[in-house]
C-alpha positions in Angstrom: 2.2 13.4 12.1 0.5 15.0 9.0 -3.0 14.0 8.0 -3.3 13.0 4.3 -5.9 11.7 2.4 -5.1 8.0 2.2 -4.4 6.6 -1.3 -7.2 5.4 -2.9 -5.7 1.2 -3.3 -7.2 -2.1 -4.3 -4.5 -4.7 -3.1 -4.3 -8.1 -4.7 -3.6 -11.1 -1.8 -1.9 -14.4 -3.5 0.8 -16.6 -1.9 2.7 -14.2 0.2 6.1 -15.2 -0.1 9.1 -14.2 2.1 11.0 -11.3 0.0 15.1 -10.6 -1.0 16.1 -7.8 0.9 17.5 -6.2 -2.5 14.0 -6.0 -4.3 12.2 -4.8 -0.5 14.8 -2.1 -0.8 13.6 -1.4 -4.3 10.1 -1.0 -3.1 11.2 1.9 -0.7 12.8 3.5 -4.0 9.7 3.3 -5.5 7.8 5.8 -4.2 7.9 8.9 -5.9 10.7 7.6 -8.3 8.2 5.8 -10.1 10.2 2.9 -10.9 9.8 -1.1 -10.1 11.7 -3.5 -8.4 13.1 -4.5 -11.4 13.8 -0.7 -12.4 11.1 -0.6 -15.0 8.6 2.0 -15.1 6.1 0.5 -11.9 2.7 -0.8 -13.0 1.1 2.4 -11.4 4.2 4.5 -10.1 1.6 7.3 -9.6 -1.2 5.5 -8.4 -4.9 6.1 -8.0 -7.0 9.3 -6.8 -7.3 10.2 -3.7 -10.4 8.4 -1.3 -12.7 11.4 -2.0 -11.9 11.7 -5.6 -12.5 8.5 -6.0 -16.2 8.0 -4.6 -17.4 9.2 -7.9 -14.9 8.0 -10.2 -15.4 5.2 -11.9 -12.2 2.5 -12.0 -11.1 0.9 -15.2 -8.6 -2.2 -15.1 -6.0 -0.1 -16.0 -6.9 2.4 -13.3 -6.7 -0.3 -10.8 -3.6 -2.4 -11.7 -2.0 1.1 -11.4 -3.4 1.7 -7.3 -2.2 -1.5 -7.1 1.6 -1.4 -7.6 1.6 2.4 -5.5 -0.7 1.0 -2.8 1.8 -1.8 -2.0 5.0 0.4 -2.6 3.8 2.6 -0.3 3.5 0.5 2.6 6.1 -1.4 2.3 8.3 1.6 2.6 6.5 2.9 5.3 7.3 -1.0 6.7 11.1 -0.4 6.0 11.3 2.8 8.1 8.8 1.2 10.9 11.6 -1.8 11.2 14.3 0.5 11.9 12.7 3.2 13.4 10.4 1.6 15.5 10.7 1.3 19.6 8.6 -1.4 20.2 9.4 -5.0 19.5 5.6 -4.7 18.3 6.1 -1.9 16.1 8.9 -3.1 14.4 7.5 -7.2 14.0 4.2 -5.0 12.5 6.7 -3.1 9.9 8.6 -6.6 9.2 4.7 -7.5 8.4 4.1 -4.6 5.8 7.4 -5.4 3.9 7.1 -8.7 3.0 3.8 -9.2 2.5 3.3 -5.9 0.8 6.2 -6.2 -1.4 5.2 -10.0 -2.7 1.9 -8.5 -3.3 3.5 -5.8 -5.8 5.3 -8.3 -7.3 1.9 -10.7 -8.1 0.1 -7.5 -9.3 3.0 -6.7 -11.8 3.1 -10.3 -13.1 -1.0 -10.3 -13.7 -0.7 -6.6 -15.5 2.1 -8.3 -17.7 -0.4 -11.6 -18.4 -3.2 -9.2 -19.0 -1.2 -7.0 -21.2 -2.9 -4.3 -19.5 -1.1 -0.9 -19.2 -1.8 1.1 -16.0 -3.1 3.9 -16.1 -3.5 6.4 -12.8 -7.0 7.9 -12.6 -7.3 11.8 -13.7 -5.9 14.1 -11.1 -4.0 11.6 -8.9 -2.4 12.8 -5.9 -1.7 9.4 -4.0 2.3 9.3 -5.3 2.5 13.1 -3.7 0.8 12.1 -0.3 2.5 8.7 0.3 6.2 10.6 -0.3 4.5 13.7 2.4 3.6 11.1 5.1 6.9 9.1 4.3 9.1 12.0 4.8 6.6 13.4 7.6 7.7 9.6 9.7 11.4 10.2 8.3 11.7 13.7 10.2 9.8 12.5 13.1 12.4 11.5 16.4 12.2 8.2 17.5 9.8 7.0 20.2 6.7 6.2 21.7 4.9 9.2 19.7 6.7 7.8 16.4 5.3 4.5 16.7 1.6 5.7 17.6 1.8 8.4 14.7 2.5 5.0 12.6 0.3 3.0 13.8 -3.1 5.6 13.8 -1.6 6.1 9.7 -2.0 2.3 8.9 -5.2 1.5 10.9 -6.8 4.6 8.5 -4.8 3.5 5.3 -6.4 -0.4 5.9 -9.8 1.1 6.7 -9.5 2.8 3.2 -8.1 0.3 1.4 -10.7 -2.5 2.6 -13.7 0.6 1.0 -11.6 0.3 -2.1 -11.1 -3.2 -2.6 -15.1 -3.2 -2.6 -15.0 -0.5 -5.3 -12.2 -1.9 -7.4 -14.0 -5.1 -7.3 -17.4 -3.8 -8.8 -15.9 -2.1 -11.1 -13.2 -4.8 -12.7 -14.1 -6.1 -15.8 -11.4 -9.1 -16.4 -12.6 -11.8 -14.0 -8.6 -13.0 -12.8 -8.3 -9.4 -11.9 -11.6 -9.5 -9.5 -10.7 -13.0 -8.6 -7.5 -11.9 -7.2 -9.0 -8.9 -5.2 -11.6 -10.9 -4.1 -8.3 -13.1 -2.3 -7.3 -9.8 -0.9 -9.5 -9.2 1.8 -9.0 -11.8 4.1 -5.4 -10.1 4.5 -6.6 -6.9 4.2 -8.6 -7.5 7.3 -5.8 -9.4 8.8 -3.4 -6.0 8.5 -6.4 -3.6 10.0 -7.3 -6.2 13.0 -3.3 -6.5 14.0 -3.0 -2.3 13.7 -5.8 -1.7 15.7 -4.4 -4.0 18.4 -1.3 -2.0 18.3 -3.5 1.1 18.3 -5.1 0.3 21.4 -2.0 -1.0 23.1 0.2 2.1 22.3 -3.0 4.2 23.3 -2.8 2.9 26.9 
């Protein structure tokens, strides 16, 4: 499976709701069409700077309500094709996991941009649209299998690793307190995400 630099996302954690299969579907859409569940242009459809790029950028709101929306439209599409294309019961329960949660997530991070009135805006020379779509249609044009569901897992233990740095970055540098208040929710699920993929990591590694 490729190896791209992980989308630099802050993810905001609320009440993670069960999700309608039409708006998950949406969320697959999403990335690299640049549109929202609800076919508006996504709060962030080309999301924030790369990992590196990002170490010595500094964030605005706008900057992180955009990694936001792209950070959890990613991985719930990645989720989507896990569920189907998954072989173990593990795999696919994991992918289940990254749909729902990720997608009610989106949804929450869209509704506080619109009570904010804050417009996202991607930091300068974004990649993290680009890479998501590569390691999407890399997992696409993989066969299914044991090596499918490893290549998934090692991608989502990285991505959480990276995301859990960026929540920590986002969260310094958010100036509207609800918008810190809600990352500062995120990382207990976060954690939850990396802990379960690492299981899976090790299991699939034996």
């Amino acid at each position: 499976m490729s190896r791209h630099g992980v989308a630099l996302a802050a993810v905001v954690w609320l009440s993670l709701t069960a999700c309608g299969k039409k708006d998950q579907r949406a969320d697959t859409a999403a990335v690299g069409s640049g549109a929202t569940a609800t076919g508006a242009p996504a709060a962030g459809a080309t999301t924030g700077a790369s990992a590196n790029a990002g170490a010595s950028a500094t964030l605005s709101d706008p900057n992180i309500v955009a990694i936001l929306d792209q950070a959890n439209a990613a991985d719930s599409a990645r989720g989507r094709l896990a569920e189907t294309k998954g072989t173990s019961a593990d795999v696919k329960n994991f992918g289940r996991m990254m749909i729902g949660e990720h997608h009610a997530l989106r949804l929450q991070g869209q509704q506080l941009a619109k009570k904010l009135n804050v417009t996202p805006q991607p930091p300068p020379n974004d990649q993290s649209e680009a890479q998501a779509k590569t390691e999407l249609d890399s997992l696409t044009a993989m066969p299914k299998g044991k090596a499918w569901d490893k290549a998934y897992i090692d991608y989502e233990v990285n991505y959480h690793q990276q995301l859990l740095q960026t929540a920590t970055k986002a969260l310094d540098a958010a100036q509207n307190q609800e918008l810190k208040d809600l990352i500062k929710k995120a990382a207990p699920v976060v954690q939850k995400h990396l802990d379960r993929a690492k299981q899976l990591q090790q299991k699939l590694g034996a």
